[in-house]
N, C-alpha and C positions, 0 to 999 in steps of 0.2 A: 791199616785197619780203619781209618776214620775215613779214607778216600773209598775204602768198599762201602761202609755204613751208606755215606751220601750217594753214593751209585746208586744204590738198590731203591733208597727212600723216591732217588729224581723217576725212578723205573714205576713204583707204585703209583703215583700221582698218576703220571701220562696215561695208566690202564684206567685208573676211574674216570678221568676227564673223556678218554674214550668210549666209557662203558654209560657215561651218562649222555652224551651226546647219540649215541645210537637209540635211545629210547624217548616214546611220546610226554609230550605234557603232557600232567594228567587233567581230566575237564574238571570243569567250574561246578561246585557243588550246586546240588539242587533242593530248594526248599519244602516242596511238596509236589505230588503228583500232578496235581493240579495246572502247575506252574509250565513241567514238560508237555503239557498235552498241547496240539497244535491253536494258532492264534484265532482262527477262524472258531474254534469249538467253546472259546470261549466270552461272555457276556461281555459285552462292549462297555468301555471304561466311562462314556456319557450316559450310560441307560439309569434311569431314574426310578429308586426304588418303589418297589409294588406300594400302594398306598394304602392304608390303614382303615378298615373303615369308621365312618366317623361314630360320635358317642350319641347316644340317645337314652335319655335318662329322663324319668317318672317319680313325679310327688306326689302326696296325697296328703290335702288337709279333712281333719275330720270336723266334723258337726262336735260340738260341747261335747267331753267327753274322752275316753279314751281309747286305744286302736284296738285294745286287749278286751275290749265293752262284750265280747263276746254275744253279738246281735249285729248291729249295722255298721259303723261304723271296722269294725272285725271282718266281717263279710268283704267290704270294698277294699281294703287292703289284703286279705286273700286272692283278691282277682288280680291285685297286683303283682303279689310273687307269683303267680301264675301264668301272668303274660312274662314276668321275668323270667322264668325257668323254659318258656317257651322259644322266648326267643335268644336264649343263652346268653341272658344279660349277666352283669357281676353286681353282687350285692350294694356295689357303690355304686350303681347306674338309679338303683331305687329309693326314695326317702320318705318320709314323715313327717306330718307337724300335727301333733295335738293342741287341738282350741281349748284354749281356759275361758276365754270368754269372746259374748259371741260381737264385737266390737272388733275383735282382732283377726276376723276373717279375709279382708284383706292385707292386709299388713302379712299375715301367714303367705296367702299365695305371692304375695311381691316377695318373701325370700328364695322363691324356684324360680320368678320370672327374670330375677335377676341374676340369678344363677345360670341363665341360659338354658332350666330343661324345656325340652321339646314336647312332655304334655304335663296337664297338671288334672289330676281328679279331685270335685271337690264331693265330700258327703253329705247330702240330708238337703231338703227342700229349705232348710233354714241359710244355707248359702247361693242361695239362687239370684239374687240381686247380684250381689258380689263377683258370683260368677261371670255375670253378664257385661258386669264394666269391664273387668278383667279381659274377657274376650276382646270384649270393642274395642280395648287400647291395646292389644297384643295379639292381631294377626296371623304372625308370625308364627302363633303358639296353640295347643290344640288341648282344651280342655272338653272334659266330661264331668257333667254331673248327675250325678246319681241321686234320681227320685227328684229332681229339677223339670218341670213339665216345660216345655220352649213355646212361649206363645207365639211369638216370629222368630225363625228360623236364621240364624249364625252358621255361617261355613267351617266357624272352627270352634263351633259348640256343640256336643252332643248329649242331650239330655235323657237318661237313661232311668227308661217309667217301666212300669210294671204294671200291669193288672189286680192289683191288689185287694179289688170288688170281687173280685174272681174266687182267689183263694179264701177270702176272707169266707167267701159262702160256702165253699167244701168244709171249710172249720165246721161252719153253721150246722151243716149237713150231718157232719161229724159228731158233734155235740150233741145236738136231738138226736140222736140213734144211740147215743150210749148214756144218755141220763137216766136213772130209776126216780129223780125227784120229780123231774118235770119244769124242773129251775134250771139253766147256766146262770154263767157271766162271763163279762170280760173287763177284763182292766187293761186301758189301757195310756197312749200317752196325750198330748192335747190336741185338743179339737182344731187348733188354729194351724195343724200339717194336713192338708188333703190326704192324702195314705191312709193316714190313720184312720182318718173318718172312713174311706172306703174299705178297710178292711173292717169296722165295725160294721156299717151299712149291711156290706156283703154277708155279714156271721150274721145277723139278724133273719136277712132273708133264706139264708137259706138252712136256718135254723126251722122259720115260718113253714119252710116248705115241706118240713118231715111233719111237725105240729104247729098247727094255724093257734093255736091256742097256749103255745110253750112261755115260760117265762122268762125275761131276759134281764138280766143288773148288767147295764151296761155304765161301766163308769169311767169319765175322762178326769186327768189329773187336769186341777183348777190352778196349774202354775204356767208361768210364762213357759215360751218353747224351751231357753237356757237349762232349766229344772225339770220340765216334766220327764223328763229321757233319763233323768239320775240320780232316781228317788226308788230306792229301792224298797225303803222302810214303810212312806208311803204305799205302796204295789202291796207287798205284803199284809199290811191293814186293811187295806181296801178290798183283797182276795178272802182276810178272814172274814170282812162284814157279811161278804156275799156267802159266806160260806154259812156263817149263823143264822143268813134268811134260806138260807136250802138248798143253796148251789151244790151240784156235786160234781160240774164242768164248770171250767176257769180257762179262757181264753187270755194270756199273757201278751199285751201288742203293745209296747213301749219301751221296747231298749231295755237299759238295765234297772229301770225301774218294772216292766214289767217279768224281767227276772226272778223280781223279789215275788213279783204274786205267786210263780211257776214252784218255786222252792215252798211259800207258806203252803200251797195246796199239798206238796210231797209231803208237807208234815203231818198228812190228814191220812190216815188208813180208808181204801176203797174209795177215796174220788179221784178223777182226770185231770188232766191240764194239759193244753194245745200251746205251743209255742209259736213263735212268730221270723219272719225275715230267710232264717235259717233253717237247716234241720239242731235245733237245740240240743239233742240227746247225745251229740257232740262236744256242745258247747258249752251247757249247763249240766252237770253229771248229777249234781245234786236234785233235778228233776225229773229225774228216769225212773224212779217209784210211783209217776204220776202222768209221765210223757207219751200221752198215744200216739201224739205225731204233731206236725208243725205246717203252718201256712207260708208255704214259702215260695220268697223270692228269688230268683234265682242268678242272685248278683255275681256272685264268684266269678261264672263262666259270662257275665254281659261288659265286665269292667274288660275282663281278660278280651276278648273280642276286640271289642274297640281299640284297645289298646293297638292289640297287633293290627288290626285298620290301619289308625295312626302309623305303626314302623313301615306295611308295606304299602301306605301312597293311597289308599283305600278308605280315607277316612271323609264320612258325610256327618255336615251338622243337622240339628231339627230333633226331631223326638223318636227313641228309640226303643221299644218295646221288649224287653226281656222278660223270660220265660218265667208263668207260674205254676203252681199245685202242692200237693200233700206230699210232707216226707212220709218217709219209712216207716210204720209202725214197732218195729225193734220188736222190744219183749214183748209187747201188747198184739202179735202177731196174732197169735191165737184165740185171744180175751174177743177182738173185732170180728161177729159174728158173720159169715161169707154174704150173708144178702145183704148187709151192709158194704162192704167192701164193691158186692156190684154196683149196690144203688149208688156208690161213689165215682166207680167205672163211669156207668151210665150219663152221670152229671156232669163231669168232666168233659164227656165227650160233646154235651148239650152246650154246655159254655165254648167250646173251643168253635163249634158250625154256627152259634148265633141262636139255635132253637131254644135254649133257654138263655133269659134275662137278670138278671141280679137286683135290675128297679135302680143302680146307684147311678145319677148322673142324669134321670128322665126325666 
């Protein structure tokens, strides 16, 4: 019995050893399709990944003040998310530095230059020096300043002016045709920013040009450039004085100091108020009971511009003129009687060919 047992076991063996011997190895597993495809199809083991494009990143110091000032300094960092969202930048490609004082305007731009960004925009003709060292030691780097007039021309400065005698006078325009006193005013911020003086100049004449004989309170704040842009309590006192002599137009041109004039006037039942830089009825909500429209600059789209300049290879230094005129009149759509609306037409069109003068600058 134990001699068949081991028969049978020596017989089993010899059929599997035969039964495995007649069959293939099976192949070498495979990791991914990838892997089987042939060697020619696929990207060669030295090729050097696609390259990245490089970062290009944008600062912006403001003039005294702050970016939310809802006027100028607001304006130029709008132009900035603007060329950002243009050019599909990431919110880390863009920065900020709000000036407390105006002593630390460089020092502000040497923390982008050192940072390596590729442009820096500075705000307000009060950084205008500054900017200009800045340039001359950094080549390399492509600044704009906004409302900086360029006496001699820099390759990698662009100084972004406006016409602001321009619009200044459609306000003017604006104003005489809607006063019933026969009085405006404006408030605005100091005499020692060219702008500003030209936007006053400009409201005057072309105030003159609807009535040679109209009255004007034109008043500039008596504080250094630091203050006059951030007084708003001021603005507001100085829109009621004008208001007590008759005014029943108030030209607002001084940042957020003239903000305040904009608001005291909305506290007045039936009188105007003209905004400045921006369309304000945006930006100052609590002057839309008073806001027939605004003299504006049309910074948004001149920062943005440049900007992309700068990204595609495009960018010239010297002086660069952005676009001005009247915002929207909103709810006052109606109130603004149509031959006035022409005669605004009309003017505009006079300023833009040369046939009409403003006097600012002769």
């Amino acid at each position: 019995m134990r001699t068949f047992r081991s028969t049978w076991l020596f017989a089993l063996l010899l059929i599997s050893a035969l039964v495995l011997a007649a069959c293939p190895a099976p192949a070498a597993p495979v990791a991914d399709s990838d892997a089987a495809a042939p060697a020619e199809a696929a990207p060669a083991a030295t090729e050097a990944p696609a390259a990245e494009a490089p970062d290009f990143k944008i600062g912006l110091v403001t003039d005294v003040g702050r970016v939310n000032d809802r006027s100028f300094n607001q304006s130029a960092w709008e132009g900035v998310l603007k060329a950002q969202a243009d050019l599909g930048l990431t919110e880390d490609d863009v920065k900020y530095i709000e000036t407390q004082d105006a002593k630390d305007y460089a020092d502000n731009m040497g923390q982008f230059i050192d940072a390596g960004y590729n442009v820096i925009v500075t705000v307000g003709f009060a950084l205008g020096d500054a900017t200009i060292e800045a340039a001359n030691n950094n080549p390399d780097i492509l600044f704009i300043g906004v409302d900086q007039f360029q006496g001699e021309a820099l390759p990698n400065l662009a100084g972004l002016i406006f016409h602001e005698d321009q619009s200044g006078y459609l306000a003017g325009v604006l104003a005489a045709s809607m006063t019933d006193s026969g009085t405006i005013a404006a408030v605005l911020g100091t005499d020692l920013v060219p702008p500003v003086v030209a936007f006053n100049e400009g409201y005057i004449a072309g105030a003159k040009s609807v009535n040679p004989d109209i009255n004007v309170i034109s008043t500039y704040h008596p504080g250094e450039i630091s203050q006059a842009f951030v007084d708003p309590e001021w603005g507001a006192a100085t829109a009621k004085q004008a208001i007590d002599q008759g005014a029943d137009v108030v030209f607002g041109a001084g940042g957020i100091t003239g903000n305040g004039a904009l608001q005291e006037v909305a506290t007045h039942e039936g009188l105007y108020c003209i905004g400045v830089d921006t369309d304000q009825w945006d930006t100052v909500p609590a002057a839309q009971p008073c806001l027939i429209s605004s003299a504006m600059k049309l910074i948004v789209p001149g920062v943005a511009e440049l900007i992309t300049a700068a990204h595609d290879g495009n960018f010239s230094g010297g002086n660069v003129f952005g676009a001005a005129g009247l915002a929207s009149f909103h709810d006052f759509e109606s109130v603004i009687p149509q031959e006035v609306k022409d005669l605004l037409v009309t003017t505009k069109a006079g300023l833009d060919d040369g046939s009409i003068s403003t006097g600012y600058g002769n």
